[in-house]
C-alpha positions in Angstrom: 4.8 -60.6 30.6 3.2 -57.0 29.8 3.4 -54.5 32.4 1.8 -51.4 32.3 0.9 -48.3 35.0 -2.9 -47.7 34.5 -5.1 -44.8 36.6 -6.9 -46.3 39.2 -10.1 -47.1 38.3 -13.8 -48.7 39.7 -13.8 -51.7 37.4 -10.5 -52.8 39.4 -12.3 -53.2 42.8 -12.2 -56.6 43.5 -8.5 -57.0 42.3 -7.3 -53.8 44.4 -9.1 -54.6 46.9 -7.6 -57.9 47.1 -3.7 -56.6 46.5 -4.2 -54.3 49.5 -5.4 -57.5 51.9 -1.8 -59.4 50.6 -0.1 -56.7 52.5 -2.0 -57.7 55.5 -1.6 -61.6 55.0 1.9 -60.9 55.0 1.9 -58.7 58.2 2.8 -55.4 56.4 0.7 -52.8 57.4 1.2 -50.0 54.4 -2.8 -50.3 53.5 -4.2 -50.5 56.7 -5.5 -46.8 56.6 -6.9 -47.1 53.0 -8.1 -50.8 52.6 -10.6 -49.3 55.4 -11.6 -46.6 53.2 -11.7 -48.6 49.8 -14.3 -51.4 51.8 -16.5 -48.8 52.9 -16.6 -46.9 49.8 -14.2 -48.1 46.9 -15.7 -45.3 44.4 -15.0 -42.7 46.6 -11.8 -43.9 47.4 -10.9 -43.9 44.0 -12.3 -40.4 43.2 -9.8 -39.1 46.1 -6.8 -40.5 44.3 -7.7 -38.8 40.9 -8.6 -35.4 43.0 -5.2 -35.7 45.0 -3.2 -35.7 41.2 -4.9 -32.4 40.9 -4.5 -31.0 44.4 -8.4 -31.2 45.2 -9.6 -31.6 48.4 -5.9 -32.5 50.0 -5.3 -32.1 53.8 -3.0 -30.0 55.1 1.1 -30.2 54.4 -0.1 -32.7 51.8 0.8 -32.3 47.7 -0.7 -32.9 44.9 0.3 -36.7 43.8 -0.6 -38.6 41.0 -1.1 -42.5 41.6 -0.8 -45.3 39.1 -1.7 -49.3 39.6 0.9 -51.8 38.0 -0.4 -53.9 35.9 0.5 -57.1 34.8 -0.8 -58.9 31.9 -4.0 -56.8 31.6 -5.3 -58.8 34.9 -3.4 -58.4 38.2 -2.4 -55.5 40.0 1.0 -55.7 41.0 1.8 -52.2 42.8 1.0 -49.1 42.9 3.2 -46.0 42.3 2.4 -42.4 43.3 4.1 -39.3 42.1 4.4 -36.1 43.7 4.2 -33.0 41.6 6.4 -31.3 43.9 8.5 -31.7 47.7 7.8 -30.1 50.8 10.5 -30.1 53.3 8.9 -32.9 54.9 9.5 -34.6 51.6 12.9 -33.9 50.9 13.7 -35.8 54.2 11.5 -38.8 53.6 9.1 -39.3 51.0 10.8 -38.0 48.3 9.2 -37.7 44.7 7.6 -41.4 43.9 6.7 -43.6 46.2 6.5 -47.2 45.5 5.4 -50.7 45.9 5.3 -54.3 44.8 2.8 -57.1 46.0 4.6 -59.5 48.5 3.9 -62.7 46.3 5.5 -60.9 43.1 8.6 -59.9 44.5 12.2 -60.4 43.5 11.3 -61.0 40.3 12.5 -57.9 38.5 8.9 -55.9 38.6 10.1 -52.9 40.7 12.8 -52.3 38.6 10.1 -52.5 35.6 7.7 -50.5 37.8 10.1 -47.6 38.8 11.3 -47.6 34.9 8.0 -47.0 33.5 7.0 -44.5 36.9 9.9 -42.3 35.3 8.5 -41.8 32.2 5.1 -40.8 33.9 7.5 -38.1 36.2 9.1 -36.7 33.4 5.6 -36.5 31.6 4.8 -34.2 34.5 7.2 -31.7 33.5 10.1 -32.8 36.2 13.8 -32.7 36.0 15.0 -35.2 37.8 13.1 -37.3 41.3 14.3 -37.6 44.6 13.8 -41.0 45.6 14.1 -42.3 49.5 13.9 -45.5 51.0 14.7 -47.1 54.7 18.7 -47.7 54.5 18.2 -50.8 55.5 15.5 -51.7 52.2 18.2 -53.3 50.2 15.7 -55.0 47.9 14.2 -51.0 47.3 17.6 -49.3 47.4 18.9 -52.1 44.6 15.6 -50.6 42.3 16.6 -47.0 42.8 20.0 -47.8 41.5 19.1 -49.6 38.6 17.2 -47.0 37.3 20.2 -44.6 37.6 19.5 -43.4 41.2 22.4 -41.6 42.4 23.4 -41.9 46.4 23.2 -38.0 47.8 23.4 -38.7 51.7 22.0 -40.7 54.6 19.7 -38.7 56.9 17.1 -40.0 60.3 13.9 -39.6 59.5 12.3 -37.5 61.9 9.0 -39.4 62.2 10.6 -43.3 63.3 14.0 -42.3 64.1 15.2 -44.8 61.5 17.9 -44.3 58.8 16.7 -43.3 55.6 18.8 -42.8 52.0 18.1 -40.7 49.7 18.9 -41.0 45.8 18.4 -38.7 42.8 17.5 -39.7 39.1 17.9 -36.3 36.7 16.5 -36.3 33.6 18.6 -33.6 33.0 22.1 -34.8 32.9 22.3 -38.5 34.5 25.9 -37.7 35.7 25.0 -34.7 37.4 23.3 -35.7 41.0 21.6 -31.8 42.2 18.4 -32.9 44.8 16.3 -29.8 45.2 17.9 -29.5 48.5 20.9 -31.7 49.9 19.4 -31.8 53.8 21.7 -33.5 56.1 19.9 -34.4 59.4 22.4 -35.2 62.9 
């Protein structure tokens, strides 16, 4: 198996198009928003995504991101990773640096951890010293992928937009024993 993060990309309609409708099948509703978008126009879709990793055209409170498709043996998209370039407060809570996902029917099979692994690399390509990571506390499947990759626990906090608990990790590229988040926010 060769897995590689690729930009998005027009050639890849058909196959995004159909990763983003596997959510749906399977009652998740993380592309509902954009699989609208991508059917009414997948090449502006796609331009948005190459001008959000440049900070062009963003709305409000938003940062500039850069998003990668996972890749698996040159043919199916897998997941898709995004980067942010930098946190707001917003983003220290919940959000963090990368944000992350694997298609349902590829799950548990070791691909996030690959994922996350080579989203890394692309993060410290950016110039970053470490990533703040955050995932619902009670994603063990997501908080077992932060770890791997050397996430480091910093605190638990309630996100402030579904009142759930969410847990937030840091990676430094830096020193990997050294856990210093931008900002260590704890939320009551």
């Amino acid at each position: 198996m060769v897995l590689e993060l690729i930009q998005p990309g027009i050639n890849y309609s058909t196959e995004f198009l159909q990763f983003m409708e596997e959510f749906q099948t399977h009652g998740e509703s993380r592309f509902n928003h954009e699989l609208v978008l991508a059917k009414i126009n997948f090449g502006e879709y796609v331009k948005n995504l190459i001008n959000a990793a440049s900070g062009v055209d963003l709305a409000p409170g938003y940062v500039p991101q850069t998003t990668f498709w996972t890749l698996l043996d040159n043919r199916t998209i897998i997941g898709t990773i995004r980067i942010r370039h930098y946190l707001t407060p917003r983003l220290e809570i919940e959000g963090g640096h990368i944000g992350y996902n694997i298609r349902p029917l590829f799950r548990r099979r070791g691909l996030g951890t690959a994922q996350l692994a080579l989203g890394l690399e692309k993060a410290k390509n950016l110039g970053l010293e470490g990533v703040l990571i955050t995932c619902d506390t009670d994603n063990t499947g997501s908080a077992k992928i932060i770890m791997k990759n050397g996430g480091k626990f910093i605190n638990g906090v309630i996100s402030p937009t579904t009142q759930k608990p969410i847990s937030r990790y840091w990676i430094s590229f830096v020193d990997n024993n050294r856990v210093t988040p931008p900002l260590d926010v704890t939320l009551r």
